[in-house]
C-alpha positions in Angstrom: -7.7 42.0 41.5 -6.3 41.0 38.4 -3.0 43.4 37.1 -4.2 45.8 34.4 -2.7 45.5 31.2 -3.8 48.5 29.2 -0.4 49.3 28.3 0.9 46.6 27.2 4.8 46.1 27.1 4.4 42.8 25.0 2.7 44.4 22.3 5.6 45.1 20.4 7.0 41.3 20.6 3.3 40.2 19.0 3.6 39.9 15.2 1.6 37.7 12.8 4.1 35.0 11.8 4.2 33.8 7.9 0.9 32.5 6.8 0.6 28.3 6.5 -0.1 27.3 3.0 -4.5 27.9 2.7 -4.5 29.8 5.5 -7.1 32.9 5.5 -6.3 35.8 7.2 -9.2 35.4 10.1 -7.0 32.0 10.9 -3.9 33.4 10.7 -4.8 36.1 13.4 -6.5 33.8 15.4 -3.6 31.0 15.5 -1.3 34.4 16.0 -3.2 35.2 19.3 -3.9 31.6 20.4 -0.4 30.8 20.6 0.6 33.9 22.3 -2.0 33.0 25.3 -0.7 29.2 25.6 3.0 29.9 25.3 2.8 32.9 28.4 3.5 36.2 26.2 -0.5 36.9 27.1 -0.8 35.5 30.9 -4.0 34.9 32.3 -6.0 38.1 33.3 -4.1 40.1 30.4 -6.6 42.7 28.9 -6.0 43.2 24.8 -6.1 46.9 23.7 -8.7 48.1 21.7 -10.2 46.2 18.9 -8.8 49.2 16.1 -5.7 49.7 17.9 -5.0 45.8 17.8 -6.0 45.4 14.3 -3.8 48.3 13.1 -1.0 46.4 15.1 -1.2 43.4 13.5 -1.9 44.9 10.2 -5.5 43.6 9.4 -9.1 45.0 9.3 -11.1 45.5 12.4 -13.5 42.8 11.4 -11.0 40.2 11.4 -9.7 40.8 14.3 -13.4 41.1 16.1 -13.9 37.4 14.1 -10.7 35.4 15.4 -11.6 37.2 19.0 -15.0 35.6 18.6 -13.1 32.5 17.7 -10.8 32.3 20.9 -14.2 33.3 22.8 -15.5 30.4 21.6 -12.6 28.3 22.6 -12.2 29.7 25.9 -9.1 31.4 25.7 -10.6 35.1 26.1 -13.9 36.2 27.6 -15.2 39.4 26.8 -16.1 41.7 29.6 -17.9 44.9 27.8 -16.8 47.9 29.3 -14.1 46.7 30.8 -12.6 44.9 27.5 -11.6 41.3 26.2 -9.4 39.6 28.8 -7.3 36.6 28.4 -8.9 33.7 30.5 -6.7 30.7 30.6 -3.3 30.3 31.6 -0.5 29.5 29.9 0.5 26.0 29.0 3.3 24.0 30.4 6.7 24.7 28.1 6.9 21.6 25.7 9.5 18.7 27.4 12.3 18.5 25.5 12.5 15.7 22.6 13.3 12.3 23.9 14.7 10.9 20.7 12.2 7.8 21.2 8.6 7.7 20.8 7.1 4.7 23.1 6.1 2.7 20.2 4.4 -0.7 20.7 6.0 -4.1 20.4 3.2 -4.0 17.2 4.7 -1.1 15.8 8.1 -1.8 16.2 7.8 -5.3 14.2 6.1 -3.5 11.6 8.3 -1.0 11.5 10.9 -3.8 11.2 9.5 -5.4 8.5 9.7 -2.4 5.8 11.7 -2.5 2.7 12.9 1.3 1.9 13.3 2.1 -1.7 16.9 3.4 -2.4 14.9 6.5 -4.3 17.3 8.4 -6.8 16.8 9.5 -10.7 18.2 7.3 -13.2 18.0 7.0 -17.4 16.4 3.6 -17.1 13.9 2.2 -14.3 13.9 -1.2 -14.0 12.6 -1.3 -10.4 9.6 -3.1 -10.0 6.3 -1.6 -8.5 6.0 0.9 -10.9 2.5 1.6 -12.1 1.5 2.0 -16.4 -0.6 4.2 -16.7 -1.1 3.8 -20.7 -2.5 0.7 -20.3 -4.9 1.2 -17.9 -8.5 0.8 -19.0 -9.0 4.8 -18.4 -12.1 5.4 -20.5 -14.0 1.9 -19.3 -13.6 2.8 -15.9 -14.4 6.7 -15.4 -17.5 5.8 -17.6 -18.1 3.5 -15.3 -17.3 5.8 -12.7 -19.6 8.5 -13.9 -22.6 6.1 -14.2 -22.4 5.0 -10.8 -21.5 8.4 -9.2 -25.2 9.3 -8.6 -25.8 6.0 -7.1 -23.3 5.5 -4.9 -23.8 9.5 -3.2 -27.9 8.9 -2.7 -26.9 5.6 -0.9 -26.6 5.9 2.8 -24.3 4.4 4.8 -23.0 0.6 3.7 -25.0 -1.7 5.8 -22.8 -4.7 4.2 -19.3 -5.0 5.9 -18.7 -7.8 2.7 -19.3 -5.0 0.4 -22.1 -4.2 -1.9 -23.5 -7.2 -3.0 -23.8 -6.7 -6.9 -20.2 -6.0 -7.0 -19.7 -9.7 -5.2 -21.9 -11.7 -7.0 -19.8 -9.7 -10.3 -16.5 -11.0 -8.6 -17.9 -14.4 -7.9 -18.8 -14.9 -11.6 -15.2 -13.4 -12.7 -13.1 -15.4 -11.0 -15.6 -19.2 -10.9 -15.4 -18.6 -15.1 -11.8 -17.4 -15.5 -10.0 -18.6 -12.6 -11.2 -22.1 -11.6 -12.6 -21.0 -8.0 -15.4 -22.1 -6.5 -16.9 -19.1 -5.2 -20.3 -17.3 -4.0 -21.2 -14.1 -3.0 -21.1 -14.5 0.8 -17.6 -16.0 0.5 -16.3 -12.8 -0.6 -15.7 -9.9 1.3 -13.7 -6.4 -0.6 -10.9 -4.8 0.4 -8.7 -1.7 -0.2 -6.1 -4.3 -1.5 -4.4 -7.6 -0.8 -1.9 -5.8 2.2 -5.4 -4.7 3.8 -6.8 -8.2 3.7 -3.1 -9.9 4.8 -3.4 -7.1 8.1 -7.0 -8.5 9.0 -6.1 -12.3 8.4 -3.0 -11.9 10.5 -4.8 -10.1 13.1 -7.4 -12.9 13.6 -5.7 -15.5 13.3 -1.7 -14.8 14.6 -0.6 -13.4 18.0 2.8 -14.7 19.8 3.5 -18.1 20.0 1.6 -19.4 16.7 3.7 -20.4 13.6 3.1 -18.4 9.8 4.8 -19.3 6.8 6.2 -17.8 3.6 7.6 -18.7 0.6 11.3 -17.3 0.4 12.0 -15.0 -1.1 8.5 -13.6 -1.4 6.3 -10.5 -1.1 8.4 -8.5 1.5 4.6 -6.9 2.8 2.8 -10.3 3.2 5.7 -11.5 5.5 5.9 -7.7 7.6 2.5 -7.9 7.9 2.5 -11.3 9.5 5.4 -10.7 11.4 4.0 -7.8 13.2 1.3 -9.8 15.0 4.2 -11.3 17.0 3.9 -14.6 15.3 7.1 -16.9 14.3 7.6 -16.1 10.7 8.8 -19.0 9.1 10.9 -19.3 5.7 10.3 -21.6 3.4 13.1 -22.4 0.4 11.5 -22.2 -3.0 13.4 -24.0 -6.0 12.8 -23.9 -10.2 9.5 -25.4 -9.3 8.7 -22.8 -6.4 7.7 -23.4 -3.2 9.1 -26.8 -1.6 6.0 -28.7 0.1 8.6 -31.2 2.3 10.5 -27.9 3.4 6.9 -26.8 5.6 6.7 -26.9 8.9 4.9 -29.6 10.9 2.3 -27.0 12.4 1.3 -23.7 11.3 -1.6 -21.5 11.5 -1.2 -19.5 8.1 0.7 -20.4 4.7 1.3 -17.2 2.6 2.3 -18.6 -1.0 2.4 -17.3 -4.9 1.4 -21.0 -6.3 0.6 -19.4 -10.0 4.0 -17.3 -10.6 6.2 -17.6 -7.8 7.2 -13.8 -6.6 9.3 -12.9 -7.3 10.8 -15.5 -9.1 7.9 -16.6 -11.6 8.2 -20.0 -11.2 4.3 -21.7 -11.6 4.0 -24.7 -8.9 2.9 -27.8 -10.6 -0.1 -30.2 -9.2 2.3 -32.7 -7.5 3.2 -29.7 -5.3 -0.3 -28.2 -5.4 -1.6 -31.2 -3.8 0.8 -31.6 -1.3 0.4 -28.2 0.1 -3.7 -28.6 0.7 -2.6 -32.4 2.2 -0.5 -30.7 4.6 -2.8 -27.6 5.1 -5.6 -30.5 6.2 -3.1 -32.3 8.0 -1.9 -29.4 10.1 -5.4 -27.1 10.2 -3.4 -24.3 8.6 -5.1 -22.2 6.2 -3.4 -21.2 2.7 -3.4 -17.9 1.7 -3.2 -17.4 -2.3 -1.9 -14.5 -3.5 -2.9 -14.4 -7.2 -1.5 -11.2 -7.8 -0.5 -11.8 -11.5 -3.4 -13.6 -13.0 -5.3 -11.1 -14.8 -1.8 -9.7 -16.4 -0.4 -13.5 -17.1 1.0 -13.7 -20.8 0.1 -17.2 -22.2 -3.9 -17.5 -23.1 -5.0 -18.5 -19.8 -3.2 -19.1 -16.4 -3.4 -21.4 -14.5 -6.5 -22.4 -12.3 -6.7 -20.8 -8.4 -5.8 -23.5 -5.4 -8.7 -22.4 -4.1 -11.2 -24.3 -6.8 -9.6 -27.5 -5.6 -9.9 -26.8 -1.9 -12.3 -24.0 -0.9 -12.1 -25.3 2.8 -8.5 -24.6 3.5 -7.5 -21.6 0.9 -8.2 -17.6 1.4 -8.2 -16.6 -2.1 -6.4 -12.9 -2.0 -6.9 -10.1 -5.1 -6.3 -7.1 -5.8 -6.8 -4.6 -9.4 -4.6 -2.4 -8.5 -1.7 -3.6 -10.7 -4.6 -4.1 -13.7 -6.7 -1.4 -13.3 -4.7 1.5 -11.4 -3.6 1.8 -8.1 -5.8 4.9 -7.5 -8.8 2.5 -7.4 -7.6 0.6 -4.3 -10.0 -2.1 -5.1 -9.3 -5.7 -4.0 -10.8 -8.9 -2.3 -10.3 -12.1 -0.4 -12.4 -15.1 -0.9 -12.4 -17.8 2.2 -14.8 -20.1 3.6 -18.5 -18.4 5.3 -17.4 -18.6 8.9 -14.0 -17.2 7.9 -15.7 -14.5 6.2 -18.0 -13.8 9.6 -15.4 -13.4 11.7 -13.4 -11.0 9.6 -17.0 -9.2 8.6 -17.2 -8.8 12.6 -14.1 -7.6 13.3 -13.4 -5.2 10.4 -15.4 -2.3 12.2 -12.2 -2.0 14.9 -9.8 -0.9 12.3 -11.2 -0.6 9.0 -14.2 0.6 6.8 -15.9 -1.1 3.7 -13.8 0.3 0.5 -15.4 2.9 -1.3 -18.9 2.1 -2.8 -18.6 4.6 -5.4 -15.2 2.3 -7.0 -17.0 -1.1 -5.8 -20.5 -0.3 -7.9 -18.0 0.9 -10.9 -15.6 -2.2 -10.6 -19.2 -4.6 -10.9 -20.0 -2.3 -14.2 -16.5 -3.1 -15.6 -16.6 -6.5 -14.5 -20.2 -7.5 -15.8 -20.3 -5.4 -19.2 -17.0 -7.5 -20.5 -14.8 -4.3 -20.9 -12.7 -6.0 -17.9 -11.7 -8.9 -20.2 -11.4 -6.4 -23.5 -9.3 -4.8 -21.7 -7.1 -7.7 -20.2 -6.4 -9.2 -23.8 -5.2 -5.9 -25.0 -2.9 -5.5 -21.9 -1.4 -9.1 -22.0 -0.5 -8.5 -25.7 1.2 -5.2 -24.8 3.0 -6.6 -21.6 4.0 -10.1 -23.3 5.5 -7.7 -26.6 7.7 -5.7 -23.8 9.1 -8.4 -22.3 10.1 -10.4 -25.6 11.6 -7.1 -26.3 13.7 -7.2 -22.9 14.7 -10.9 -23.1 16.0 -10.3 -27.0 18.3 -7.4 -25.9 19.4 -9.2 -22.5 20.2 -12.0 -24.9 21.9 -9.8 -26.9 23.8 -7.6 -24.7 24.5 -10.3 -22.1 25.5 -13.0 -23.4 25.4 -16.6 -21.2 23.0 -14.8 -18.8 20.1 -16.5 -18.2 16.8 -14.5 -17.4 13.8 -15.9 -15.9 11.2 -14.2 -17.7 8.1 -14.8 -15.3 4.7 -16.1 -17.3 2.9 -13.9 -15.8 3.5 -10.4 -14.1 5.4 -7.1 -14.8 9.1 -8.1 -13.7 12.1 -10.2 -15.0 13.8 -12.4 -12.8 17.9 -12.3 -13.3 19.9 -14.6 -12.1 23.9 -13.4 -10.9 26.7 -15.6 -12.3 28.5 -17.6 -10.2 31.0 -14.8 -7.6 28.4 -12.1 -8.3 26.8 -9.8 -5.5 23.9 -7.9 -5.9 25.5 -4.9 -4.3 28.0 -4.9 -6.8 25.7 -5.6 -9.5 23.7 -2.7 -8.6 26.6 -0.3 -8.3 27.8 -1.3 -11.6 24.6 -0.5 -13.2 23.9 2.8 -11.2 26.8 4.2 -12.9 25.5 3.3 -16.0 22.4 5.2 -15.2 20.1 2.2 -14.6 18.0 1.3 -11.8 17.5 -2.7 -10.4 15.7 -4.2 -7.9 17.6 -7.0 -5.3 16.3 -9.7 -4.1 17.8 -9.6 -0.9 15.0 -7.3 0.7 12.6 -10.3 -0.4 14.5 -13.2 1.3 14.1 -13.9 4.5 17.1 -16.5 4.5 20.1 -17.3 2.3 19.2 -17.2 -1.4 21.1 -17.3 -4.7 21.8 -13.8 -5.8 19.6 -11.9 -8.4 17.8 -8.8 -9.5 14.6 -7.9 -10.7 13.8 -6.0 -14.1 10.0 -4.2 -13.9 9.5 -3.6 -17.8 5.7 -2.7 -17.8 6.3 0.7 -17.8 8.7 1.3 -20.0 8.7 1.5 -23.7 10.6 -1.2 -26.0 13.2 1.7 -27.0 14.0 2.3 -23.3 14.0 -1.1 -22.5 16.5 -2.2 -25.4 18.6 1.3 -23.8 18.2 0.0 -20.6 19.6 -3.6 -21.6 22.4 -2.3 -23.6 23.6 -0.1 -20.3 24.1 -3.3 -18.5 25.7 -4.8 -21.1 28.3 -1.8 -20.9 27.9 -2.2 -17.2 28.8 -5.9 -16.7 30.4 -6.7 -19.8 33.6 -8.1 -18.1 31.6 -10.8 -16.9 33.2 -10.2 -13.4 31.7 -9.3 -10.1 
C-alpha cells in the first residue's frame, strides 16, 4: 500500500516560482505542480492536501487550483481518487545529465555553422555597414493597399495546391522581369521563395553533396558560398578583377556557378559580354548550371541595367530574386527562374523542408507588380539612392583625398579601396574611434584579396553621410596604415 502523505513535510518547500512573461495564473500553478512531480519533491503515490488548504498555500483561488489539477489529470501526472483524494501518479524523472559542452551536431550543421559571418554589433555616430534596411523609401502605402485588398482573398483560399506559388503572381513576375530585364521567362519556369538564401539552400541541396565541385565569385555574397559549402561540396574561389569575375580562372568541371554578372558584390564591377559569353560557353561545356544573383537590378542607378544572363541562355542559368532590399525585408518575397524540369524537381522536393511563401504577400506582390506602382516606385527610389551616393563620393573626394572609391552602378554600398600598406583591421579601428562604422571585405573573400571596405549609404541621410565622410577624413588623414 502506497505511504500516506496527508501531512506533508514538503509542503513548505512548494512555492509558486516568478511568473514567465504571459503566463496566467492557472499556468503558473500548473507548471508549479508539474515540475514538483517530475523533479521528486512529489514522489509517486504522494496524496496533495485538500483542494482549499493547497490553494491557500500557494496563494490562489480554489478554482485555479481545481483547473491546473484538472490540467495534470489530463496529462497523467495525478489521478483523482474521490474520497480518498488527488494522488500523484507518475514517478519522478531521471535528474538532467550534466552539460556536455557539445551538442552532436551534424557534419551539415557544422559546415553551416562554419560558413557564418558575425556582425561585430556595437553603437556608432555613423553606420556605414551594409545590410541595413531604408525604410523611407519603401513603397509603404502601394503595398499595404495592396495588402488590404488581397487580405480577404488570400484567408477564404484553402491550402496552396501550387508548390510554384500562386499562379497570377508568376505570370506578374514573368511579364516584370521578360519586359524590364531581358529574360526569357514563363510562368511554369518560376517558382517563389522566401528570398534568394531560401532558393540558394534548395539548389544546393539538389544538386551538391560531397565530392561535386561549386563555384563563386571572390569575394562574393558570404551566404550564397555558406550555403553551398554546407552540402559538403568543394567550394571553389574564383578571382574577380575591374571587369569581375575571370571566365579563364573557372574550373574545368563544376556542378553550380554562383556569380553577380550585373554589379559584381561586393565590388560593383558589371561583367561585359566578352565575359558573359564565355561563362555560358563554359557552363555548356562543363554541364554546370549558373546561378544569377540579380540582387541589385531594380535599385541600379543609370536608366536601365543591364540585361539578365538568363535571356541569353535560359537552358544553363537559374535566375535568383529577391524584393526584399526594394520593397522591405518584412515581405520575404523572392524567386528563382530555371528551366521546367529544374523547376520539377525543386517543386518535388520543397515539401521536405520548406512551404510555399505566404499567399497573402505573393497575391499583393502580383497587385504591385501588375498596377505599375512597382516601377513608380523604382524611379523615385533610384533617384533618391543615386543623390546619396553622389553625396558620399563628393565628400570622400573631399575629405580623402587620392582615395579612390568604387561607387557600384547599382546597389546600396560603396566599394573603397585601402592604399598601398593598409589593413582593414587598422582601418576599421581607426574609424571606430572616430565613431564610424565599416564593413571589411575579408568576411567576403574566400582567398587572398586586395584590402577594402564597404560604405552602405541607403540609409543614411546626405548630412550624416557628409559627417560620416569627414570622420574618416579625421580618422585616416595621415595617409598611413
Amino acid at each position: 500500500m502506497s505511504p500516506d502523505h496527508s501531512v506533508p513535510g514538503w509542503l513548505d518547500a512548494l512555492t509558486l516560482p516568478p511568473a514567465q512573461p504571459g503566463e496566467t495564473r492557472h499556468a503558473q500553478v500548473t507548471r508549479t505542480l508539474r515540475t514538483a512531480i517530475t523533479r521528486g519533491l512529489l514522489p509517486e503515490g504522494t496524496r496533495l492536501p485538500g483542494h482549499r488548504r493547497l490553494a491557500e498555500h500557494l496563494g490562489v483561488a480554489r478554482n485555479t487550483l481545481v483547473d491546473a489539477l484538472a490540467q495534470l489529470e489530463l496529462e497523467g501526472y495525478v489521478q483523482a481518487q474521490g474520497r480518498s483524494g488527488t494522488r500523484v501518479s507518475v514517478p519522478a524523472h531521471a535528474p538532467p545529465a550534466p552539460p556536455t559542452g557539445a551538442l552532436p551536431l551534424s557534419a551539415w550543421a557544422q559546415r553551416a555553422l562554419a560558413g557564418q559571418v558575425e556582425d561585430a554589433g556595437g553603437e556608432y555616430l555613423v553606420d556605414f555597414r551594409v545590410g541595413q534596411p531604408v525604410p523611407e523609401l519603401y513603397p509603404e502605402a502601394a503595398w499595404t493597399q495592396a495588402l488590404a485588398r488581397r487580405a480577404a482573398q488570400a484567408l477564404r483560399a484553402g491550402p496552396p495546391d501550387d508548390p510554384l506559388g500562386p499562379l497570377e503572381t508568376r505570370r506578374a513576375l514573368a511579364a516584370h522581369l521578360n519586359a524590364e530585364r531581358g529574360a526569357q521567362v514563363t510562368p511554369d519556369m518560376i517558382l517563389l521563395t522566401g528570398g534568394t538564401q531560401g532558393a540558394l539552400d534548395a539548389l544546393a541541396r539538389v544538386f551538391l553533396e560531397p565530392g561535386r565541385v561549386a563555384a563563386v565569385e571572390d569575394p562574393t555574397y558570404p551566404g550564397a558560398r555558406a550555403a553551398l559549402a554546407a552540402t559538403g561540396a568543394q567550394v571553389q574561389p574564383v578571382p574577380v578583377d575591374e571587369q569581375g569575375v575571370r571566365p579563364d580562372r573557372l574550373p574545368t568541371q563544376a556542378t553550380l556557378l554562383y556569380v553577380t554578372p550585373g554589379c559584381q558584390y561586393p565590388t560593383g564591377a558589371a561583367l561585359p559580354a566578352t565575359r558573359r559569353q564565355a561563362l555560358i560557353t563554359w557552363a555548356r561545356g562543363s554541364g554546370a548550371f549558373i546561378l544569377e544573383d540579380d540582387y541589385a537590378a531594380d535599385l541600379y542607378h543609370a536608366a536601365r541595367p543591364p540585361a539578365v544572363l538568363q535571356g541569353v541562355a535560359p537552358d544553363r542559368v537559374i535566375l535568383l530574386g529577391s524584393f526584399s532590399k526594394s520593397l522591405a525585408p518584412v515581405t520575404r518575397s523572392g524567386f528563382l527562374a530555371a528551366p521546367p524540369d529544374v523547376v520539377r524537381v525543386l517543386a518535388a522536393t520543397r515539401p521536405l523542408t520548406d512551404r510555399v511563401p505566404g499567399r497573402l504577400d505573393a497575391l499583393a506582390l502580383a497587385d504591385v507588380l501588375g498596377s505599375g506602382a512597382y516601377s513608380r516606385h523604382l524611379r523615385r527610389a533610384r533617384t533618391a539612392l543615386t543623390h546619396r551616393r553622389d553625396v558620399l563620393v563628393q565628400a570622400l573626394a573631399e575629405h580623402l583625398p587620392g582615395w579612390t572609391p568604387h561607387p557600384a552602378p547599382g546597389g546600396l554600398h560603396l566599394y573603397l579601396p585601402l592604399p598601398t600598406g593598409w589593413t582593414e583591421p587598422r582601418a576599421l579601428n581607426g574609424a571606430a574611434r572616430q565613431g564610424v562604422a565599416l564593413s571589411p571585405v575579408a568576411p567576403l573573400a574566400q582567398g587572398p584579396h586586395a584590402p577594402a571596405v564597404l560604405l552602405g549609404y541607403a540609409h543614411l541621410n546626405p548630412e550624416q553621410l557628409r559627417g560620416g565622410a569627414a570622420r574618416l577624413g579625421r580618422a585616416w588623414q595621415d595617409g598611413r596604415p
